[in-house]
Wavefront OBJ file of the C-alpha trace (Angstrom):
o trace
v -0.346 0.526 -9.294
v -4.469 -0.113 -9.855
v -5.482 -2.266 -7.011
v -6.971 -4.604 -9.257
v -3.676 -5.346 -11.080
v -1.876 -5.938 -7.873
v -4.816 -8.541 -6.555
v -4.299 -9.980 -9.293
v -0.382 -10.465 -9.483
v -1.043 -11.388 -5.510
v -3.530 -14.395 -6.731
v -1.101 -15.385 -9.794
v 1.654 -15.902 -7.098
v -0.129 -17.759 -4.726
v -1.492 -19.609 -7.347
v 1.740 -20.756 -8.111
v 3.196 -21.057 -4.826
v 4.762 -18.226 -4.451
v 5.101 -16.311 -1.080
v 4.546 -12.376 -1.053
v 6.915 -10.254 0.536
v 5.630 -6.843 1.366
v 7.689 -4.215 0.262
v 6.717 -0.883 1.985
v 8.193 2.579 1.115
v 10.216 4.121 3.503
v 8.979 6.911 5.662
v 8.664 10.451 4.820
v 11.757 12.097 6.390
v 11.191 15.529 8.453
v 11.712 18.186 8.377
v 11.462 18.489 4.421
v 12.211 21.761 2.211
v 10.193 21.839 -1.256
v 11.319 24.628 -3.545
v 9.518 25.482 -6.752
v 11.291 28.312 -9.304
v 10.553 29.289 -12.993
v 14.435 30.048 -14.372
v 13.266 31.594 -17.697
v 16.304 30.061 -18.903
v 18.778 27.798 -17.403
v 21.531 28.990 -19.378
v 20.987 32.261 -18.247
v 20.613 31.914 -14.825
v 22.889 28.602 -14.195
v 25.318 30.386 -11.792
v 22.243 31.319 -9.578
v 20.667 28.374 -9.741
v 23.882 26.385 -8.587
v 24.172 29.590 -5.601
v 20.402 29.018 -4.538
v 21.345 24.832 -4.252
v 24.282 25.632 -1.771
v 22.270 28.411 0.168
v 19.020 26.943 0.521
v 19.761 22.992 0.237
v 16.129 22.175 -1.064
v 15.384 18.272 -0.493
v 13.287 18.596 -3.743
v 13.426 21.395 -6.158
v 10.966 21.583 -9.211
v 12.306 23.977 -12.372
v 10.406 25.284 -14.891
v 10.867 26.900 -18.326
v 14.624 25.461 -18.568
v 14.601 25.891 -21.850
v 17.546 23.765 -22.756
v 17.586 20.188 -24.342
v 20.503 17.613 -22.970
v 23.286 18.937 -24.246
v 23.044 22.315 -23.316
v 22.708 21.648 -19.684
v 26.272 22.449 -17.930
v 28.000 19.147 -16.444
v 27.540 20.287 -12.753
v 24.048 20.572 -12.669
v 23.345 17.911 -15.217
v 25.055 15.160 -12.223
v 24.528 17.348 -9.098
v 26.067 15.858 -6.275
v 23.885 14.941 -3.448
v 20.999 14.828 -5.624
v 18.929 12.859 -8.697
v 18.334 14.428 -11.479
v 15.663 14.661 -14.164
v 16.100 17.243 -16.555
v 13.078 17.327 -19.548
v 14.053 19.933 -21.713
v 12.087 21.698 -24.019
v 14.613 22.520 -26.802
v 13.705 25.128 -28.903
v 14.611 27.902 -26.402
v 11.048 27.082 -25.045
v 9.374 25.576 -21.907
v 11.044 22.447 -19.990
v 10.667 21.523 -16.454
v 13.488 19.563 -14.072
v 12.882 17.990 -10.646
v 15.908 17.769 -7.976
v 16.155 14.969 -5.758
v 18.125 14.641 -2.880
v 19.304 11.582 -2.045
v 18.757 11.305 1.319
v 15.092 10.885 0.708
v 15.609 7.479 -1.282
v 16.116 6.506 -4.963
v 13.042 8.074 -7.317
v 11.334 6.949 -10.337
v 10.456 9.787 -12.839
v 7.926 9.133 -15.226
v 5.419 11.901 -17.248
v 1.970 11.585 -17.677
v 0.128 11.011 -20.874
v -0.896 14.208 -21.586
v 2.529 16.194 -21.300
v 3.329 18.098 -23.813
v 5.751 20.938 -24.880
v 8.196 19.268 -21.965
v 5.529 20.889 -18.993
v 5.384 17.938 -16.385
v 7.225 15.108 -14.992
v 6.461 13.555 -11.535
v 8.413 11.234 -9.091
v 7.678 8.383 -6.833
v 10.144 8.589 -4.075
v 9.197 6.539 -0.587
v 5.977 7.792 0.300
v 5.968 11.063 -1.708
v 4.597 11.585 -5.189
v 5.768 14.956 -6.565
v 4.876 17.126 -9.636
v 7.070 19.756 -11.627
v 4.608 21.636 -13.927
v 4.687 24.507 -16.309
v 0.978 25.619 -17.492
v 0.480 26.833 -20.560
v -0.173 30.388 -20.681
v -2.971 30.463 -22.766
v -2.455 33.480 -24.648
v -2.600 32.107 -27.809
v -4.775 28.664 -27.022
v -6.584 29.145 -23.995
v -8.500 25.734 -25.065
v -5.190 24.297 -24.829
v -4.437 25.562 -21.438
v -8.183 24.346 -20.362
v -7.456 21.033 -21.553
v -4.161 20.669 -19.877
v -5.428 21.940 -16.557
v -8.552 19.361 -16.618
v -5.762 16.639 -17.624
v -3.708 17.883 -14.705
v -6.639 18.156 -12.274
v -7.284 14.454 -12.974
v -3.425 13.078 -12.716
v -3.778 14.500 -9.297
v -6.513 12.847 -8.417
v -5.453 9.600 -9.281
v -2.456 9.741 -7.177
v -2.062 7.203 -4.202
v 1.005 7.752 -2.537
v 0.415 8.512 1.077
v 1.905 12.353 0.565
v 1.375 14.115 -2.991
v 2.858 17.092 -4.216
v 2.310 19.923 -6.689
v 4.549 22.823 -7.604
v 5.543 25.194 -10.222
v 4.068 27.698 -12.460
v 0.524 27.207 -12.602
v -0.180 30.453 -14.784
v -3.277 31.310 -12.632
v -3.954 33.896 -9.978
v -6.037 32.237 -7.577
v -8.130 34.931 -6.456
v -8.153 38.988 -6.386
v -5.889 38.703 -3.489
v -3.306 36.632 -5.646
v -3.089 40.430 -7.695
v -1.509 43.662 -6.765
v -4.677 46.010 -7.631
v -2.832 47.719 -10.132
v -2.522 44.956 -12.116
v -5.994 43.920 -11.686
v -8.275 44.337 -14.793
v -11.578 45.718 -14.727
v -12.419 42.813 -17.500
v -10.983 39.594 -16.503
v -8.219 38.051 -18.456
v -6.413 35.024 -19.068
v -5.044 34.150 -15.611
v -7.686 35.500 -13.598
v -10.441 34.057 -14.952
v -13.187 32.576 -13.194
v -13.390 29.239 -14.790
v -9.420 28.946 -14.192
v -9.956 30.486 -10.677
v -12.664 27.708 -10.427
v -10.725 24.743 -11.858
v -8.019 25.919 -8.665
v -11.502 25.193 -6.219
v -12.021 21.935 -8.045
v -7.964 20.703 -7.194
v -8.487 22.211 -3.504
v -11.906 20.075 -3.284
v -9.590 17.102 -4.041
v -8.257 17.000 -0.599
v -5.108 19.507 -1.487
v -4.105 23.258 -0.261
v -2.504 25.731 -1.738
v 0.282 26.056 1.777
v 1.472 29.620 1.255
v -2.668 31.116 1.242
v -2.871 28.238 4.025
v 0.076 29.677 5.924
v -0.776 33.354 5.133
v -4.458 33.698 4.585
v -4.400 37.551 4.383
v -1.105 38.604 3.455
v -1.832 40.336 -0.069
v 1.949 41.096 -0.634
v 2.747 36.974 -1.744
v 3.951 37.336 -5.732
v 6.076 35.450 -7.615
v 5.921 37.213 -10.926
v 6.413 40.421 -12.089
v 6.247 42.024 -15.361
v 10.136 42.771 -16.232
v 9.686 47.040 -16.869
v 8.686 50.125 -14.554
v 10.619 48.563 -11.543
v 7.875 46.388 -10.519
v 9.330 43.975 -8.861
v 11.099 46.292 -7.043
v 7.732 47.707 -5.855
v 6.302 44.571 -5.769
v 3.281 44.967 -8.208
v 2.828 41.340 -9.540
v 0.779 38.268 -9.691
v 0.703 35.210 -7.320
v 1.537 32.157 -9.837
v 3.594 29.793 -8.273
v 2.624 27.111 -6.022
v 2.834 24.628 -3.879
v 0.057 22.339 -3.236
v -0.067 19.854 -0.624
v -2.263 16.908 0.051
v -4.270 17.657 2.961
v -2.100 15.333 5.545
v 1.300 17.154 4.512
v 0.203 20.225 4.917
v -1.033 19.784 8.070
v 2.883 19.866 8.916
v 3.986 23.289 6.339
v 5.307 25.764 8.812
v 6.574 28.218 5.986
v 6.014 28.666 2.543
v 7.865 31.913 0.874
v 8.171 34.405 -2.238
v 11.630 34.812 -2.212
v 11.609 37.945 -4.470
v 14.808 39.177 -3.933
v 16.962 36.339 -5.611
v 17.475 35.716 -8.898
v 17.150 37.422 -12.272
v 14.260 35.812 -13.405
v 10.685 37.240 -13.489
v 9.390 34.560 -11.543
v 10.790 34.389 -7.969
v 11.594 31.109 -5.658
v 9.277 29.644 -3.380
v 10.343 26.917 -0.875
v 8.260 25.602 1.797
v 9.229 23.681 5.042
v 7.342 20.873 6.581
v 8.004 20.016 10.064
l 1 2 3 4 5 6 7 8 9 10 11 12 13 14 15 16 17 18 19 20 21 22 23 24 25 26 27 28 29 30 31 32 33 34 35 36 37 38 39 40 41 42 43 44 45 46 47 48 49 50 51 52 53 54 55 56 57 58 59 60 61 62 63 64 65 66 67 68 69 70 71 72 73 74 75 76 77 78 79 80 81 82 83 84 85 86 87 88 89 90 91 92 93 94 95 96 97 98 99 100 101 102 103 104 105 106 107 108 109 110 111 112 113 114 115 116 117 118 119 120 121 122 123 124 125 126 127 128 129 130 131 132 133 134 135 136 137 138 139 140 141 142 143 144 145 146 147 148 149 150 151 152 153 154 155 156 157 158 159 160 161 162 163 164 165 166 167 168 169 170 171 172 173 174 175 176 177 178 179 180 181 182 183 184 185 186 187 188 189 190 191 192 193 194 195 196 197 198 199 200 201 202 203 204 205 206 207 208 209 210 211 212 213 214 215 216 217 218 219 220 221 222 223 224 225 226 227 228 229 230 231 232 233 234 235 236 237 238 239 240 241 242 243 244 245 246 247 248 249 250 251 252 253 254 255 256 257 258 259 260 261 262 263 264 265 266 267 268 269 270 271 272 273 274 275 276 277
């Protein structure tokens, strides 16, 4: 909430004689496992998704590209137990993002921000954590689209004033050279390795956020979560770095892994989960 609105709500109760009770958010709980995974389908892929719950337990897990509306969301991962919810479906067999909730970590609120569109983002206020699920646009067919989402996006963030923020999902941007195997690397950039996009991820950084897993792993040039689905190569491991998990700069400070998990799953885009201590 602005601070202006709640001096004033503060004054309008005085005013009338009204104590104020402080309310304060409960405390982050530690340690605290953050997955982020792009399902390219949740019909496709609900079996897995329900293994990869059990296995890894995830206190929050952000989806992306469920590609289902409601209805076509199986019962036992519409109500999962031990967690809350959100599922924002993009119907059409197109784009849609989720967020997972544990319950230990309090009751959220979900909300989405102005700009969402095509189903791409929807955050939650839970205690003292604010956290994102987003899907960026490709930009294959509107890169002014994409531009305008990611300025949008890179402005949501800074607004946010919960004492811990998070960002994960499929950003749709290698960071840097690195962030590509070099056969994949063009000689003329293109969309998702280009330098303003590589520059907007500078801007976000700037903001008083890090990317963990390049925090974590500042030279390990083996870190994709995407791979091009022919030629085996993500069996050889020749992708793009994509996914993310950005931190604010105080939880961070307390990521002691962040991981590709490329062997699960059977979609292009591969798990990551981070742990804070």
């Amino acid at each position: 909430m602005d601070r202006r609105i709640r001096h004033q709500i503060r004054m309008h109760l005085e005013s009338q004689g009204i104590s104020r009770t402080i309310i304060q958010a409960p405390p982050m709980q530690f340690p605290l496992k953050i997955a982020t995974w792009n399902l390219n389908g949740l019909r496709a892929r609900a079996a897995q998704l329900l293994e990869y719950v059990e296995t890894e337990k995830p206190d929050v897990l952000c989806l992306q590209e469920i590609r289902v509306t409601h209805e076509q969301i199986p019962m036992d991962l519409f109500a999962l137990p031990g967690y809350a919810c959100y599922w924002h479906g993009g119907g059409k067999g197109y784009s849609g993002v989720a967020l997972l909730i544990a319950e230990r970590l309090g009751q959220p609120t979900f909300s989405h921000p102005d700009f969402d569109f095509e189903s791409r983002i929807v955050n939650a206020l839970v205690g003292e954590l604010s956290i994102t699920s987003v899907y960026v646009p490709n930009g294959g067919k509107d890169l002014e689209a994409k531009e305008r989402f990611l300025e949008q996006l890179k402005q949501f963030l800074a607004q946010q004033t919960a004492p811990h923020v998070l960002l994960a999902g499929d950003l749709n941007i290698a960071r840097s050279a690195m962030d590509v195997h070099p056969k994949e690397r063009k000689a003329k950039p293109v969309i998702g390795q280009l330098p303003e996009e590589r520059e907007w991820f500078t801007q976000v950084l700037a903001q008083g956020f890090s990317d963990v897993q390049r925090q974590l792993y500042p030279d390990d040039d083996r870190l994709f979560s995407w791979w091009a689905p022919w030629r085996e190569l993500r069996q050889k491991n020749i992708g793009w770095r994509i996914d993310y998990i950005l931190a604010s700069s105080n939880l961070a400070a307390r990521a002691s892994e962040c991981l590709s998990q490329r062997e699960f799953g059977t979609s292009d885009h591969a798990p990551v989960v981070a742990t804070f201590a």
